[in-house]
N, CA, C and O atoms as a printed pandas DataFrame, in Angstrom:
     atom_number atom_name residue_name chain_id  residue_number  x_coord  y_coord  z_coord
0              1         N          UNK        A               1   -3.931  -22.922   -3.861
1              2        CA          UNK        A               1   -5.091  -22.073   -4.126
2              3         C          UNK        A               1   -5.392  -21.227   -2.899
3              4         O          UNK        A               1   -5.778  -21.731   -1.844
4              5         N          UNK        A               2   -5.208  -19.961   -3.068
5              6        CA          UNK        A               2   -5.580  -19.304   -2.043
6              7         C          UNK        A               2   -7.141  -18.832   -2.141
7              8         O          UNK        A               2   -7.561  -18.279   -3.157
8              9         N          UNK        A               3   -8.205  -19.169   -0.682
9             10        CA          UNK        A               3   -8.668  -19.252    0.071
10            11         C          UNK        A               3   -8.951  -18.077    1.313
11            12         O          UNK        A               3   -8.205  -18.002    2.289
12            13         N          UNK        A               4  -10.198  -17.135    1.109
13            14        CA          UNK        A               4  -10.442  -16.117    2.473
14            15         C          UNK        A               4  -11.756  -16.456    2.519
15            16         O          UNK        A               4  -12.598  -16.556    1.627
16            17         N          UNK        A               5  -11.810  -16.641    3.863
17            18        CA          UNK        A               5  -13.499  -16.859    4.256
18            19         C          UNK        A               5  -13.682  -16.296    5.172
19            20         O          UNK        A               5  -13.252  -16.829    6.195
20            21         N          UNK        A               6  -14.451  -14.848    5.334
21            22        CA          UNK        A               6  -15.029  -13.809    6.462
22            23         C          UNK        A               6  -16.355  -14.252    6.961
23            24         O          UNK        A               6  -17.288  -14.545    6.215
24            25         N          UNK        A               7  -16.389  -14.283    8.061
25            26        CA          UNK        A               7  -16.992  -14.771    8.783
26            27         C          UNK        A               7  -17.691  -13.045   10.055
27            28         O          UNK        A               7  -17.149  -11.984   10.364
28            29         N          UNK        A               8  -18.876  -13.583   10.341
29            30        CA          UNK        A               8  -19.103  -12.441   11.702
30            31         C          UNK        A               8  -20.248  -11.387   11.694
31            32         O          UNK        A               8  -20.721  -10.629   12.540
32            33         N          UNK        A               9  -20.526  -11.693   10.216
33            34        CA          UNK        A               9  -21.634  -10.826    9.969
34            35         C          UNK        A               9  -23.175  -11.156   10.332
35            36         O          UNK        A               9  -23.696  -12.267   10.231
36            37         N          UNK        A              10  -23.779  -10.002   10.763
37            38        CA          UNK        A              10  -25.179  -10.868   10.934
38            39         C          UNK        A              10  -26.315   -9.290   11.016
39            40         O          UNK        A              10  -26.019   -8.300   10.348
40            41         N          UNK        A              11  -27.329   -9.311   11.751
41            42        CA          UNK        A              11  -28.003   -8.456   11.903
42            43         C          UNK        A              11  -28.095   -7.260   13.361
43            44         O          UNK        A              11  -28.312   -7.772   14.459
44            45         N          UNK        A              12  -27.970   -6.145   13.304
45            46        CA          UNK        A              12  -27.466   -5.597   14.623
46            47         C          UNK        A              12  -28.363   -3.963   14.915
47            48         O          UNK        A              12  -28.704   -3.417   13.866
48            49         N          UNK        A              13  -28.659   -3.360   15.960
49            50        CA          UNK        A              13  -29.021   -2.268   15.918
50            51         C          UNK        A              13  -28.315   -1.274   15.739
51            52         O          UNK        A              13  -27.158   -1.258   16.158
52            53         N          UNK        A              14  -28.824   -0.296   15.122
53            54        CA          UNK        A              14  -28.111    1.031   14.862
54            55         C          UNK        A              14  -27.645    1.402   16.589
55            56         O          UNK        A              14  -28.395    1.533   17.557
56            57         N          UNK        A              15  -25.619    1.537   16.502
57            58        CA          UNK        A              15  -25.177    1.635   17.728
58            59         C          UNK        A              15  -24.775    0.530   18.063
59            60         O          UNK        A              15  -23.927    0.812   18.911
60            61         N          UNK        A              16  -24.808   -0.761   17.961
61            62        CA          UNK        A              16  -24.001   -1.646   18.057
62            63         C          UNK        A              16  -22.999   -2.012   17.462
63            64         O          UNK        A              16  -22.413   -1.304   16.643
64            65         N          UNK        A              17  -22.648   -3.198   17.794
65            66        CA          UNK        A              17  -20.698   -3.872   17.517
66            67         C          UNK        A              17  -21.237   -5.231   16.740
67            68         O          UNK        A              17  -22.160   -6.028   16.903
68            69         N          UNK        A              18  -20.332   -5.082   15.963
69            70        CA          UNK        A              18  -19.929   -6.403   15.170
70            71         C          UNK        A              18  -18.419   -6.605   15.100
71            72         O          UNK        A              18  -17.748   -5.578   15.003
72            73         N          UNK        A              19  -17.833   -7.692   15.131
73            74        CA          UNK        A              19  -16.394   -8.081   15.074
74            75         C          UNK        A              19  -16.518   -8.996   13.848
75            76         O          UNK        A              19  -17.114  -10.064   13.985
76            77         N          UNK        A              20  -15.788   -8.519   12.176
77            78        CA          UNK        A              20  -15.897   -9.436   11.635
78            79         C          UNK        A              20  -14.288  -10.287   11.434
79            80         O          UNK        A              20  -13.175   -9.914   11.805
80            81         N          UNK        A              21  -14.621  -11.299   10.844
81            82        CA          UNK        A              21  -12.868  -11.841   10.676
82            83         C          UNK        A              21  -12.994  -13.044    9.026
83            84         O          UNK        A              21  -13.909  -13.582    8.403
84            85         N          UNK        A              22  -11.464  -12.971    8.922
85            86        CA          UNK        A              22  -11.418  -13.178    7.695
86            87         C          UNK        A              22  -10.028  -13.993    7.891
87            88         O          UNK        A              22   -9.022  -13.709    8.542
88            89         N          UNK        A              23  -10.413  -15.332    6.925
89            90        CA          UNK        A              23   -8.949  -16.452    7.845
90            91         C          UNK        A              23   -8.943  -17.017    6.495
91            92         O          UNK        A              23   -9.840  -17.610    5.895
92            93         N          UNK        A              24   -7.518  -16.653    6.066
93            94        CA          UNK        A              24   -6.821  -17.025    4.638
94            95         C          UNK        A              24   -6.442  -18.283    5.054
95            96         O          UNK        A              24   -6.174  -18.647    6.200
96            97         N          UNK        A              25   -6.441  -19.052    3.813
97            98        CA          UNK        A              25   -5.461  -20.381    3.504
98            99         C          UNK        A              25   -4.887  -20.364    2.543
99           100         O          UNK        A              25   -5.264  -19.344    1.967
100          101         N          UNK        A              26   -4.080  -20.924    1.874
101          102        CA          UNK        A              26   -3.107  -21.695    0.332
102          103         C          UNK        A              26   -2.075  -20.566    0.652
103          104         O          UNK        A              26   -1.117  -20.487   -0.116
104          105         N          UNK        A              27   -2.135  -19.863    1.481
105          106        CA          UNK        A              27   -1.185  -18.837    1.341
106          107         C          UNK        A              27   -0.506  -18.541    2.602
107          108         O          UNK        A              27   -0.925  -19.032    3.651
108          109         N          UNK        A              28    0.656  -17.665    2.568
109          110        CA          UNK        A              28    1.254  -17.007    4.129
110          111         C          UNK        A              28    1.211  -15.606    3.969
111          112         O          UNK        A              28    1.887  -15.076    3.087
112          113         N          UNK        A              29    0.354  -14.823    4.866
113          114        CA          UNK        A              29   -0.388  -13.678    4.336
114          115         C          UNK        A              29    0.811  -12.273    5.180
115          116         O          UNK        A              29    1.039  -11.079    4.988
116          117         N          UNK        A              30    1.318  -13.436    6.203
117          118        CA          UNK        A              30    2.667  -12.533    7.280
118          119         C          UNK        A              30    3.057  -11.385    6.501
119          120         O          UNK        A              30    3.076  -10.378    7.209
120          121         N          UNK        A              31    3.422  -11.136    5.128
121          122        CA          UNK        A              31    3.932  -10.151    4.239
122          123         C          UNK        A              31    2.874   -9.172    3.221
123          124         O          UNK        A              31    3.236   -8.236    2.507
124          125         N          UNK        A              32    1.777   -9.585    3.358
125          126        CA          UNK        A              32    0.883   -9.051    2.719
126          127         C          UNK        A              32    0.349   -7.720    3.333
127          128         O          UNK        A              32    0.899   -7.334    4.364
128          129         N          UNK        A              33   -0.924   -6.792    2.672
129          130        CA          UNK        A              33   -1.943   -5.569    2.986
130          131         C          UNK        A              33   -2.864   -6.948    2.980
131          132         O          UNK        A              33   -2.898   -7.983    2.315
132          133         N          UNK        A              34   -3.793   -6.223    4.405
133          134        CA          UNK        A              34   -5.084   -7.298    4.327
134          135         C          UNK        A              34   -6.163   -5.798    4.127
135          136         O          UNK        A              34   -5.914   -4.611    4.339
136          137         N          UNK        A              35   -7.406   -6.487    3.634
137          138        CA          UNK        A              35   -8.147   -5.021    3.369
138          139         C          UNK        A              35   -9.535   -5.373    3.430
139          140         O          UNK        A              35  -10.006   -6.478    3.163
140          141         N          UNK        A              36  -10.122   -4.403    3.784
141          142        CA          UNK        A              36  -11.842   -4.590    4.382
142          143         C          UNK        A              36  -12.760   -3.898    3.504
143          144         O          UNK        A              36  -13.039   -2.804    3.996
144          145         N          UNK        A              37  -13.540   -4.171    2.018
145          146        CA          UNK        A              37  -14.349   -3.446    1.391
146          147         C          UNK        A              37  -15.627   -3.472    1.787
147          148         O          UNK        A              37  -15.816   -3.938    2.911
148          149         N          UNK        A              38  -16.868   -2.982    0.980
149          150        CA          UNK        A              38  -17.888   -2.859    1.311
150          151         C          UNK        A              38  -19.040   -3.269   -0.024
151          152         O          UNK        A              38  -18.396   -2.882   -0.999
152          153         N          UNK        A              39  -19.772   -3.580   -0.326
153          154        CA          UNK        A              39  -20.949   -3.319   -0.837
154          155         C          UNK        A              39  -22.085   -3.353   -0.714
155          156         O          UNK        A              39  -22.567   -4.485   -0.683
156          157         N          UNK        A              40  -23.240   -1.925   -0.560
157          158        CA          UNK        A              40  -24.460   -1.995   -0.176
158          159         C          UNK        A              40  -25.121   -2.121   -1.888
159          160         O          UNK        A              40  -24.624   -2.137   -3.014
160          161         N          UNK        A              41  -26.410   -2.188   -1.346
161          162        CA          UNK        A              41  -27.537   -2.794   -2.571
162          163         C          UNK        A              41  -27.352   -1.595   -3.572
163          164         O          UNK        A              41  -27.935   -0.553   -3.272
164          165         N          UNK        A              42  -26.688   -1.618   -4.602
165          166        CA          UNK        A              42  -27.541   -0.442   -5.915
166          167         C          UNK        A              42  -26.235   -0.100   -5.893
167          168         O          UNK        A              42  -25.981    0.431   -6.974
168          169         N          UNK        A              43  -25.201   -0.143   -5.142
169          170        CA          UNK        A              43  -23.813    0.562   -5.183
170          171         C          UNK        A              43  -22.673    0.214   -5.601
171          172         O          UNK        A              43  -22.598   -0.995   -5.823
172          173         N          UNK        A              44  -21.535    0.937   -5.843
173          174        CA          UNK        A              44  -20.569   -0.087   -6.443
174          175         C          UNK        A              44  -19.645   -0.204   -4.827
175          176         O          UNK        A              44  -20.028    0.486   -3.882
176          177         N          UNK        A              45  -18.674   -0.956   -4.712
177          178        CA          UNK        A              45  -17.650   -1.559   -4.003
178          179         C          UNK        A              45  -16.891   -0.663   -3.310
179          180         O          UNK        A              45  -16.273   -0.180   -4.259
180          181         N          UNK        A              46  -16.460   -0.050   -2.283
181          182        CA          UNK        A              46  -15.990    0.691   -1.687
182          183         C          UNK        A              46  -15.037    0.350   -0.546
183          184         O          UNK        A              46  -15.195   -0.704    0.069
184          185         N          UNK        A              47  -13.852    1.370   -0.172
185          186        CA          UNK        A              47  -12.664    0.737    0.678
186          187         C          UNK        A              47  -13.516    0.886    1.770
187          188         O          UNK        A              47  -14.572    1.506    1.895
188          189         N          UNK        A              48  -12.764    0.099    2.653
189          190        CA          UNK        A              48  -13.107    0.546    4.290
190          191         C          UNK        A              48  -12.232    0.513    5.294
191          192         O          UNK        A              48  -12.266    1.309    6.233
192          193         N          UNK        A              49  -11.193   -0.628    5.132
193          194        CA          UNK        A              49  -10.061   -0.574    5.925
194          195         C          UNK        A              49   -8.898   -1.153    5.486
195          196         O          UNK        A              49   -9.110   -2.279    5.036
196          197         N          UNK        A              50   -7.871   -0.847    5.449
197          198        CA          UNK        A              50   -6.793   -2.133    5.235
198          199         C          UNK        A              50   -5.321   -1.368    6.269
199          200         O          UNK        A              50   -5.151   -0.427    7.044
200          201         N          UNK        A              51   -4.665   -2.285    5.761
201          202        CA          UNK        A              51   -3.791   -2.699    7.165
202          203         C          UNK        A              51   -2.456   -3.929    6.584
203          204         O          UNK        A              51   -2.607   -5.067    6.140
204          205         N          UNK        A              52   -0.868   -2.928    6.875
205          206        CA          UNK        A              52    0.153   -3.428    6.034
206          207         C          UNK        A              52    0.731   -4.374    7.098
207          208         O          UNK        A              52    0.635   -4.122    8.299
208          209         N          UNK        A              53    1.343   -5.486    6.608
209          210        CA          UNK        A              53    2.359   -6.229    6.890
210          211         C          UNK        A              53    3.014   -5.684    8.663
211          212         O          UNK        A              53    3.156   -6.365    9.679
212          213         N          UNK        A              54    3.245   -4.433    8.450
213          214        CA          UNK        A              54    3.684   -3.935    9.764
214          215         C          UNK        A              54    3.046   -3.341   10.722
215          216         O          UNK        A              54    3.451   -2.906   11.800
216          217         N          UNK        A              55    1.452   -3.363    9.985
217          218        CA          UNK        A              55    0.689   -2.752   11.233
218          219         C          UNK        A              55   -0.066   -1.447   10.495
219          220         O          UNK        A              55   -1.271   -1.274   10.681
220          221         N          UNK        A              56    0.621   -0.648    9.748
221          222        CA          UNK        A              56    0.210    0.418    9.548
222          223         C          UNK        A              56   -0.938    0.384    8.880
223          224         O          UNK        A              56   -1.121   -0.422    7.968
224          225         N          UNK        A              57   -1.832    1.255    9.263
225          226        CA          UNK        A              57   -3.880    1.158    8.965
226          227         C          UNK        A              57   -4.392    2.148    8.134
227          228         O          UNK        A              57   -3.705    3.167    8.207
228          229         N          UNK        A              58   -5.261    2.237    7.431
229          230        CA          UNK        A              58   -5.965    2.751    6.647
230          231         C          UNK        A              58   -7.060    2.857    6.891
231          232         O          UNK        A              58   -7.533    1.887    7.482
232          233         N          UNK        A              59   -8.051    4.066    6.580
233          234        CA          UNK        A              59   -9.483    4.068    6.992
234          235         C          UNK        A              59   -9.961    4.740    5.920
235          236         O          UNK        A              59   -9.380    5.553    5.201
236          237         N          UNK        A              60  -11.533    4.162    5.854
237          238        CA          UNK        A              60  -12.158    5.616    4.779
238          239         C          UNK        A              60  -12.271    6.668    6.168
239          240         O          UNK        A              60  -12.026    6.727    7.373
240          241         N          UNK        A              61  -12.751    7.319    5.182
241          242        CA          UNK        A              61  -13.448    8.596    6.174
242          243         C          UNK        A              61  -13.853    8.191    7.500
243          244         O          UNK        A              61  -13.326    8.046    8.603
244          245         N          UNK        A              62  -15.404    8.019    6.779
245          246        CA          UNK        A              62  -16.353    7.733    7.712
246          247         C          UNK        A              62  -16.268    6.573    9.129
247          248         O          UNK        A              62  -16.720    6.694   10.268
248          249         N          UNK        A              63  -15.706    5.764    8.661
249          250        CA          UNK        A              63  -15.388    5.085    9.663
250          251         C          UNK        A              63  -14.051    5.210   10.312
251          252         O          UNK        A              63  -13.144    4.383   10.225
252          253         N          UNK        A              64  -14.037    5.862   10.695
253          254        CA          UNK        A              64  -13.085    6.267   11.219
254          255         C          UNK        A              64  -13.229    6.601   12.965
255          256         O          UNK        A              64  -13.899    7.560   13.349
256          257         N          UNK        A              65  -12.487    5.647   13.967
257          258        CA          UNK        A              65  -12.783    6.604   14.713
258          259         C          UNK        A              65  -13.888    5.257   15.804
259          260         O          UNK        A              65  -13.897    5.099   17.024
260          261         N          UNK        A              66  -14.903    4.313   14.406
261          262        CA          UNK        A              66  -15.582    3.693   14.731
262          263         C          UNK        A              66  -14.903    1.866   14.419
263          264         O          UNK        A              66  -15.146    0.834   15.045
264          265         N          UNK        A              67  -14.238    2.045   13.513
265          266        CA          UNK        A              67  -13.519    0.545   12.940
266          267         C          UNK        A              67  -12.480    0.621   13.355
267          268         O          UNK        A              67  -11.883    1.698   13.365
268          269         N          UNK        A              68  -12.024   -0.356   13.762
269          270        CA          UNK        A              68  -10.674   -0.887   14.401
270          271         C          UNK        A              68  -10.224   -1.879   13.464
271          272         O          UNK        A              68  -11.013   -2.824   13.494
272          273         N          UNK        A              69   -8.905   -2.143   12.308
273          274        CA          UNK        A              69   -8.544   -3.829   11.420
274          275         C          UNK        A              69   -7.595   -3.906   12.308
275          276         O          UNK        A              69   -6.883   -3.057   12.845
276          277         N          UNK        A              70   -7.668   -4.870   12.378
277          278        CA          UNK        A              70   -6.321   -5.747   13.036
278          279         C          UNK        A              70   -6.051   -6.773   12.095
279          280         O          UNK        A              70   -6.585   -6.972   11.004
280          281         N          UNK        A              71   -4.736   -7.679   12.930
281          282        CA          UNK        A              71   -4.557   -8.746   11.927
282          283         C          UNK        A              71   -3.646   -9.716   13.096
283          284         O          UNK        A              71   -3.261   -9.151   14.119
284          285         N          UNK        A              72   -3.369  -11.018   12.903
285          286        CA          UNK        A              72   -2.718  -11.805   13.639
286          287         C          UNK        A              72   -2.098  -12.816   12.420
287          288         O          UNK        A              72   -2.841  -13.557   11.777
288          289         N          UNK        A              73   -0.657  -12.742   12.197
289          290        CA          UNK        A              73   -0.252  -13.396   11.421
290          291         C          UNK        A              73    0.027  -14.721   11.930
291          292         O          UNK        A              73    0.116  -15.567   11.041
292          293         N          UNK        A              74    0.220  -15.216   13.337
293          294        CA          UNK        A              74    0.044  -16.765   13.095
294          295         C          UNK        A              74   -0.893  -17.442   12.864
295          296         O          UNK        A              74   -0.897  -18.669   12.765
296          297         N          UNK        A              75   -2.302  -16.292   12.692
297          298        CA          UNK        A              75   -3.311  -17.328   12.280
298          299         C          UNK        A              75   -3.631  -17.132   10.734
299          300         O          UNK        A              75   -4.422  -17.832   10.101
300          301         N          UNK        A              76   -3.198  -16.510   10.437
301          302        CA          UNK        A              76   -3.249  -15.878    9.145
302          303         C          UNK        A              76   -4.740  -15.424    9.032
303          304         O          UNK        A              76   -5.567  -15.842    8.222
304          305         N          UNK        A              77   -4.928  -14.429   10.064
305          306        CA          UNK        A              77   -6.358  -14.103    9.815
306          307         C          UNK        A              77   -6.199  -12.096   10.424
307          308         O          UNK        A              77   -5.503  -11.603   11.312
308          309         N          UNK        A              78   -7.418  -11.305    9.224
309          310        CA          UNK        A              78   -7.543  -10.142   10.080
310          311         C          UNK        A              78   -8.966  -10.009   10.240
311          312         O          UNK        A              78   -9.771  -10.745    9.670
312          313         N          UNK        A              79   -9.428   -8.595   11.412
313          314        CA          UNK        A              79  -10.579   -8.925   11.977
314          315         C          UNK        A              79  -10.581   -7.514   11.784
315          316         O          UNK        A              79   -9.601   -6.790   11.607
316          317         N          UNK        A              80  -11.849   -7.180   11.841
317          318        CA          UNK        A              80  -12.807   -5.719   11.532
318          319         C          UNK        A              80  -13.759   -5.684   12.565
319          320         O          UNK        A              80  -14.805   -6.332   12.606
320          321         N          UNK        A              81  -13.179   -4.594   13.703
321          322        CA          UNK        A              81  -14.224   -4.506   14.822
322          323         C          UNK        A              81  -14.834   -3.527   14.144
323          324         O          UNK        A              81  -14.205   -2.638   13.569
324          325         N          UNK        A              82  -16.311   -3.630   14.161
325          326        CA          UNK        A              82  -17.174   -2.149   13.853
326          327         C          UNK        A              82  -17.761   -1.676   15.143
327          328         O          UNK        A              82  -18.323   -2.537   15.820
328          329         N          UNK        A              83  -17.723   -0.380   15.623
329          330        CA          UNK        A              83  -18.408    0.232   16.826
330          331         C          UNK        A              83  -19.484    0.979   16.244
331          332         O          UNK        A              83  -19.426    1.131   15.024
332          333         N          UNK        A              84  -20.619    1.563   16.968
333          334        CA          UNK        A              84  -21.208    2.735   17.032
334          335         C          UNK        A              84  -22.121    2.341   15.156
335          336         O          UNK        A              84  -22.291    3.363   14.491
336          337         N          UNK        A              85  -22.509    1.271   14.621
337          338        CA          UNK        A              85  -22.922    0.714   13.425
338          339         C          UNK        A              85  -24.226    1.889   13.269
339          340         O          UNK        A              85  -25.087    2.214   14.087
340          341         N          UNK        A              86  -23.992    2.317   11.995
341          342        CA          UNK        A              86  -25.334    2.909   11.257
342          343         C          UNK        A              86  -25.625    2.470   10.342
343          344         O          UNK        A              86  -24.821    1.843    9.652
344          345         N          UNK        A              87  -27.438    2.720    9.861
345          346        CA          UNK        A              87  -27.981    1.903    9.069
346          347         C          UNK        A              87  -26.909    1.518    8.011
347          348         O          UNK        A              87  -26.505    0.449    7.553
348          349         N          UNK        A              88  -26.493    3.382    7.729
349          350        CA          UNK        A              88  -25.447    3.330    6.361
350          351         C          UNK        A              88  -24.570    2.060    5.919
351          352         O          UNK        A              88  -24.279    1.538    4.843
352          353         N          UNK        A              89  -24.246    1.778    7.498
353          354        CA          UNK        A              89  -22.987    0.541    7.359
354          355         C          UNK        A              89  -23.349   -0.341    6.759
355          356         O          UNK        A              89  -22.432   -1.160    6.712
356          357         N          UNK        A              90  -24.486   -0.796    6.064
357          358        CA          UNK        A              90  -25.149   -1.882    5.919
358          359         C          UNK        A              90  -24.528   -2.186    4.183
359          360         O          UNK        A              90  -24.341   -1.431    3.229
360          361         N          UNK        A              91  -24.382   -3.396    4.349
361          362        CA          UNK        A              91  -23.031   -4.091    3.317
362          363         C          UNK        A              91  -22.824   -5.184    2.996
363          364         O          UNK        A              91  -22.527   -5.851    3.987
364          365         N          UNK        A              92  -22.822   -5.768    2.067
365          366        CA          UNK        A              92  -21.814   -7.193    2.026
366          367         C          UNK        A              92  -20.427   -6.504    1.944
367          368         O          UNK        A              92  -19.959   -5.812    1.041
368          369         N          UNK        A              93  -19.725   -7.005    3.523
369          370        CA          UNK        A              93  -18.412   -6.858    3.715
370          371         C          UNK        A              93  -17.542   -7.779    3.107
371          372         O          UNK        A              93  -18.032   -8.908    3.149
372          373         N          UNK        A              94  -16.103   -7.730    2.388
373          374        CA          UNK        A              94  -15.438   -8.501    1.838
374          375         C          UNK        A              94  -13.959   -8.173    2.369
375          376         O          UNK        A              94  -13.628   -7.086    2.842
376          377         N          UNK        A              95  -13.302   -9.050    2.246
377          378        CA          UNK        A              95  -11.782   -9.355    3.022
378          379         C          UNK        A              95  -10.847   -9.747    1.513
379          380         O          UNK        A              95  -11.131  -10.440    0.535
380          381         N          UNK        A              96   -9.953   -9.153    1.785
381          382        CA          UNK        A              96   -8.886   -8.923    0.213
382          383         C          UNK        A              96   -7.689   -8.966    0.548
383          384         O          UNK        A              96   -7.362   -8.731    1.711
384          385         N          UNK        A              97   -6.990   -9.207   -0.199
385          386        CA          UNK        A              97   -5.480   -8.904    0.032
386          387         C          UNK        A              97   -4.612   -8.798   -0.986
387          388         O          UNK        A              97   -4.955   -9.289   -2.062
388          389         N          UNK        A              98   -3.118   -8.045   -0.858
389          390        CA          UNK        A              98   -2.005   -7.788   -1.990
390          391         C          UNK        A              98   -1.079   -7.751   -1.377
391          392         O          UNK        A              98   -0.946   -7.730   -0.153
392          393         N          UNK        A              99   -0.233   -7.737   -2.309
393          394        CA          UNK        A              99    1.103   -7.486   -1.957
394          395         C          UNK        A              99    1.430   -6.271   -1.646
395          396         O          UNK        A              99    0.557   -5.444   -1.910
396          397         N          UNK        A             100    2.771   -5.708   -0.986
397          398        CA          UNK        A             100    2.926   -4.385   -0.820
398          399         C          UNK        A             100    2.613   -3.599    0.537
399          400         O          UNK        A             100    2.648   -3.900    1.731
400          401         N          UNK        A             101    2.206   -2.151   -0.389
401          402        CA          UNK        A             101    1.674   -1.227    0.814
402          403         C          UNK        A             101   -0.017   -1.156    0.301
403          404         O          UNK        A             101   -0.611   -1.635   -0.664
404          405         N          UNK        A             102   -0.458   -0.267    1.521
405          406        CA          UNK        A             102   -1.887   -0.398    1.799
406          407         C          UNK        A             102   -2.360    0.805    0.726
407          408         O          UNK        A             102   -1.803    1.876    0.486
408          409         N          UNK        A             103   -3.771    0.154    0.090
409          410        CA          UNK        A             103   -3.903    1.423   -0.657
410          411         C          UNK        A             103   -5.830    0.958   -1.061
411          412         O          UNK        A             103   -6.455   -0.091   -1.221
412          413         N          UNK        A             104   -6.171    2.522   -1.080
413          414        CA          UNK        A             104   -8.207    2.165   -0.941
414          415         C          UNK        A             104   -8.472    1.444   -2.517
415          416         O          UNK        A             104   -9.561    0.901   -2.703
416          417         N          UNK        A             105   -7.576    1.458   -3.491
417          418        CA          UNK        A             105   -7.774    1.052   -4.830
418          419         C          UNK        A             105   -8.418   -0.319   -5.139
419          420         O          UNK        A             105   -7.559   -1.179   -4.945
420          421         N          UNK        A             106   -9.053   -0.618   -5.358
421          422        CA          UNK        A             106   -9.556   -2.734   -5.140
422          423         C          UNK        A             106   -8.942   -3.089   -6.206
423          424         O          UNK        A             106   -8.930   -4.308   -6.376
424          425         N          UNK        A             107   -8.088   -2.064   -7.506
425          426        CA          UNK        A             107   -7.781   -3.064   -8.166
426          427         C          UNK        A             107   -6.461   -3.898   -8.241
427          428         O          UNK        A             107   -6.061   -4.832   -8.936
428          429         N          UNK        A             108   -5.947   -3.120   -7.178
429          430        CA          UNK        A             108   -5.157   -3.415   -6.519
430          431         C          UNK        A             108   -4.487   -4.669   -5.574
431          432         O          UNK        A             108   -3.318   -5.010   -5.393
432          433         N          UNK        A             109   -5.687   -5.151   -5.099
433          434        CA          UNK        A             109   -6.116   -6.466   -4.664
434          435         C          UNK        A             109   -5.818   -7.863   -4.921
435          436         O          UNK        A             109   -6.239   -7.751   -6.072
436          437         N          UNK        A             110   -5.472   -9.057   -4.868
437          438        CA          UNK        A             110   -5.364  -10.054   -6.291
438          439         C          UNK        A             110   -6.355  -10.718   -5.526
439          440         O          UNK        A             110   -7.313  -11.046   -6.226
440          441         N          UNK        A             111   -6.458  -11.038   -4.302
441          442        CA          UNK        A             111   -7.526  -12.403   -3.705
442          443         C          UNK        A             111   -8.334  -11.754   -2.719
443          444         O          UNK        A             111   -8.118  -11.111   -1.691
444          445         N          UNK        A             112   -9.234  -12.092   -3.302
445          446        CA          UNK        A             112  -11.138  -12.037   -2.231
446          447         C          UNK        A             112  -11.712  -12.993   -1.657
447          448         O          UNK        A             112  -11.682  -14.061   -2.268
448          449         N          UNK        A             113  -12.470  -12.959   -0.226
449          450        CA          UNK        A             113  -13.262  -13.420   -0.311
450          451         C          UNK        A             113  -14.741  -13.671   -0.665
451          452         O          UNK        A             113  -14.838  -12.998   -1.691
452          453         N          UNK        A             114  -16.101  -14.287   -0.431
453          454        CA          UNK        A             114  -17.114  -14.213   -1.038
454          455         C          UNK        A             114  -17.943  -13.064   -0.155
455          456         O          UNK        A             114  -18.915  -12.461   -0.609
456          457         N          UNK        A             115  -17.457  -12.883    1.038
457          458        CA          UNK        A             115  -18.150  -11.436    1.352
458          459         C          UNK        A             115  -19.270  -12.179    2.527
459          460         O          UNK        A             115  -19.847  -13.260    2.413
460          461         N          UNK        A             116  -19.327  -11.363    3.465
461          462        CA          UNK        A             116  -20.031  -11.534    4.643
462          463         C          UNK        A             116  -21.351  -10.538    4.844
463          464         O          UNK        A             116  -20.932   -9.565    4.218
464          465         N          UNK        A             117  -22.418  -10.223    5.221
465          466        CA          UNK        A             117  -23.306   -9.780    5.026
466          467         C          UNK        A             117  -23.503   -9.159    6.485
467          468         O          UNK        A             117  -23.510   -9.756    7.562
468          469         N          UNK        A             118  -23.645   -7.930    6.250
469          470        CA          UNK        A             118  -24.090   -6.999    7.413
470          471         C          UNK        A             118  -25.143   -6.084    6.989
471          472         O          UNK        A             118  -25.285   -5.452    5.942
472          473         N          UNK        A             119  -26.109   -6.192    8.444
473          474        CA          UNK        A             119  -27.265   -5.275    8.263
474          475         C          UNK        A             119  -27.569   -4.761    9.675
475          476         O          UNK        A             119  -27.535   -5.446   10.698
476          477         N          UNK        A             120  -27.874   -3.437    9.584
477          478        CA          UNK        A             120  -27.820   -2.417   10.906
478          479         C          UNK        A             120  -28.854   -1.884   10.317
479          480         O          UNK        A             120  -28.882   -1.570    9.127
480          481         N          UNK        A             121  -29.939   -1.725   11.269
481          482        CA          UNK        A             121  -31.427   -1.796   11.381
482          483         C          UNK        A             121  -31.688   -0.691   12.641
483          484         O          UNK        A             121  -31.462   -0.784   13.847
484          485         N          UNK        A             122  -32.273    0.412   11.803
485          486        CA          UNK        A             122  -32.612    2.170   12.955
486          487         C          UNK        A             122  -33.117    1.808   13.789
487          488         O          UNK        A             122  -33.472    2.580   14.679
């Protein structure tokens, strides 16, 4: 049974850093896209980062510039630095993954986790 639990989220000022991370089990993720969505209150689900097997990264727009994904396959975990946080950012962040190449589509996705909660406060 595969298993992601993101961890890192909490409450922060507009302009600060959060580092979130997300550490798979039942699975070996070494070959996988790991991927970073979003959902704020009233909205639907949105990409934010993901990041292939070999490194290669994906961004929305907006964060761009400000998010850094990484990933470390012996721990089987990837991490979402956020810089420079605006209210906007404010989200239950979620950690996903598929097979393949990287792509902003969620349906794309097969395993989630339950989502980590971020709030950036003006």
């Amino acid at each position: 049974q595969v298993e992601l639990v993101e961890s890192g989220g909490g409450l922060v000022q507009a302009g600060g850093s959060l580092e979130l991370s997300c550490a798979a089990s039942g699975r070996t993720v070494s070959s996988d896209t790991m991927g970073w969505f979003r959902q704020a209150p009233g909205k639907e689900r949105e990409f934010v980062a993901a990041i292939t097997s070999g490194g290669t990264t994906l961004y929305k727009d907006s964060v761009k510039g400000r998010f850094t994904i990484s990933r470390d396959n012996a721990k089987n975990t990837v991490c979402l630095q956020m810089n420079s946080l605006k209210p906007e950012d404010t989200a239950v962040y979620y950690c996903a993954i598929k097979t393949g190449w990287a792509t902003a589509k969620e349906d794309y996705y097969a395993y989630w986790g339950q989502g980590t909660q971020v709030t950036v406060s003006s």
